[in-house]
Every structure is written in structure tokens, then in C-alpha cells.
N, C-alpha and C positions, 0 to 999 in steps of 0.2 A: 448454201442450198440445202443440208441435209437439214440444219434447225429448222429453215421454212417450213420443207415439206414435213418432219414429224409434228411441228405446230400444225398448221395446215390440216394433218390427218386428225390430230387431236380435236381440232374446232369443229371438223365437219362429223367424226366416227364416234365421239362421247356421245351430242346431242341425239342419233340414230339408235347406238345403245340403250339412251336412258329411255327412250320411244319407247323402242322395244320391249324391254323391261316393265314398264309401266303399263304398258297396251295389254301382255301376256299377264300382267298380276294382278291389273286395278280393273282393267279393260279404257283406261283414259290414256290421252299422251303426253305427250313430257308439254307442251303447252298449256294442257287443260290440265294439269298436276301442276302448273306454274304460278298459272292465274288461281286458282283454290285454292291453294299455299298459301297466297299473295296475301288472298282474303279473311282465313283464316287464322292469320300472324294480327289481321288489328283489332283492337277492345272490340268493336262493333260488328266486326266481321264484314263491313263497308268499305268501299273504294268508288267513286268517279272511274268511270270507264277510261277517258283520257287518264287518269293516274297509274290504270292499271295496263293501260299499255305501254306507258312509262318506267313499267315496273320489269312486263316482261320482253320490250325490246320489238315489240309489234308495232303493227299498222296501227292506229283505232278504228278503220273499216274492219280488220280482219278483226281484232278484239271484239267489235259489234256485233259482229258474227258467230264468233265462239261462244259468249256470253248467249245470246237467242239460242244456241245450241245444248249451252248447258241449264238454260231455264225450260227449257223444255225436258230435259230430265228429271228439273226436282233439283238441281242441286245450286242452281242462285234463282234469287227472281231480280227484275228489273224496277228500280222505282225512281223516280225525279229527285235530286239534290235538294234537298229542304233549304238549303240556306241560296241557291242557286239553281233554277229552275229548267235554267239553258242547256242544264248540265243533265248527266242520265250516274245513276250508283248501281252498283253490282251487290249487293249482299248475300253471303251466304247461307245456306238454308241447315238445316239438321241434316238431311240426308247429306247435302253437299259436305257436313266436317266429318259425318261419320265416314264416306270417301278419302277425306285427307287423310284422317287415321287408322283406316284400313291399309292404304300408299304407301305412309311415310317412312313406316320401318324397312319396308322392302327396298325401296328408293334410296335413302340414308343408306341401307348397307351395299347398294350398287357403287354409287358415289365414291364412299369410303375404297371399297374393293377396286374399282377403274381406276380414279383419283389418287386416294392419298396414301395404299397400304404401301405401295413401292418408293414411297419417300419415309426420308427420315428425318429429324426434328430441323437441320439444315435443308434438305430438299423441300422442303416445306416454306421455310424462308425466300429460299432461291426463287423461288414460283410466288408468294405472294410481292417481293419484289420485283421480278419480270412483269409480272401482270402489272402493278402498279405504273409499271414507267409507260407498259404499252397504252395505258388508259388513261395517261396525261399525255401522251405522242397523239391520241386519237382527241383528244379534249381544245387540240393546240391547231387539227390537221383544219383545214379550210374547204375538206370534200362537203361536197353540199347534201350531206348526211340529213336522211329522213327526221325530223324535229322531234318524236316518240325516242328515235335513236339516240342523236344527240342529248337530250335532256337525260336518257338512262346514263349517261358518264357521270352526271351531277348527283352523285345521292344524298 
């Protein structure tokens, strides 16, 4: 019972944290720093909406949403899938990487600081093999997990 609940606090008090952190430094939240990231990390700074909420473990209504949120800032626009038309892409804009790179360092040393300074080069181990088993346990489970969801376990 006590691994549950400090799991449990972990899953739910990080993701609040890095919000927070990000809302107070970037003015964005750990979502909208998730999806940018996302975007940012490819040669084209493109993704498919459905990719990108594959990516970050969303709806793609809600990712629809965010994405119209953050196009109206300036920092992606929307345009139709060249090779597939059925499709919608997210690209990054300038303003939008110059945000990732204002974030990132802040962010990266939240991470670091929450996450990983209180482990050592074994606790570190320890956790990327727990998380691995939990993440084949979830890959194996037959709950009728949102298909955005499920597909994030296959990277």
C-alpha cells in the first residue's frame, strides 16, 4: 500500500509541479510545453495532430483544441498533411521555438531537481526498470484504454 500511494502521488504531484513551474516561467503548461517540445524535437518542426497526441497521451479533440489555442498565439499554425489530406499538421512557428528555448532550461532543471537528483546511478536503474515492466503490464492489460493512450505505449 505505501509503494501504491507514493507511486500514486508521484503520477499525479510531478505532472502539477511541472504546470506550475512552467505557467510561472514560460507562462505555458506542462501540456502546451509538451506538444512544442514534440514539435520542435522534428527536422520540420511538423507532426499530424493525431501523431501528436500520440505523442503527448491526449484526446485528439483536446490536442485540436490546444493546437487552435496555440495558433492563435503565434506559436504553431495549422496546415493540411501534403501527402494526406484527411489529415491536419501542426508546425511550429519561430515565435513558437523561440518559447521552447526560453522553457527548456527552466524545465530540464525542474525535472532533474523533482526526478532524478535524489537518485543515484542504481536508483536510476531501479526506475527505468520499474517503469519498463509497468509499461509492458499496461501494453498486455485489455482495459479499453483510449486508442491516443494505448498507441503512446508503442514508441
Amino acid at each position: 500500500m505505501r509503494a501504491w500511494r507514493a507511486l500514486h502521488a508521484a503520477v499525479v504531484v510531478l505532472p502539477a509541479a511541472l504546470d506550475v513551474q512552467l505557467r510561472r516561467d514560460a507562462g505555458i503548461s506542462h501540456l502546451e510545453y509538451y506538444a512544442l517540445a514534440g514539435l520542435s524535437e522534428q527536422a520540420d518542426r511538423t507532426l499530424r495532430l493525431s501523431d501528436l497526441a500520440i505523442l503527448t497521451g491526449a484526446e485528439l479533440s483536446r490536442i485540436s483544441h490546444l493546437i487552435v489555442r496555440l495558433e492563435k498565439r503565434g506559436l504553431v499554425v495549422r496546415r493540411p498533411d501534403p501527402d494526406d489530406a484527411r489529415y491536419t499538421n501542426a508546425v511550429l512557428t519561430e515565435q513558437g521555438w523561440e518559447l521552447v528555448e526560453l522553457a527548456a532550461p527552466g524545465h530540464v532543471a525542474t525535472v532533474r531537481r523533482l526526478l532524478f537528483d535524489g537518485l543515484d546511478g542504481a536508483g536510476l536503474q531501479e526506475l527505468q526498470h520499474a517503469a519498463d515492466r509497468i509499461v509492458a503490464a499496461l501494453r498486455l492489460s485489455d482495459l479499453p484504454l483510449a486508442p491516443t493512450i494505448r498507441r503512446a505505449l508503442h514508441p
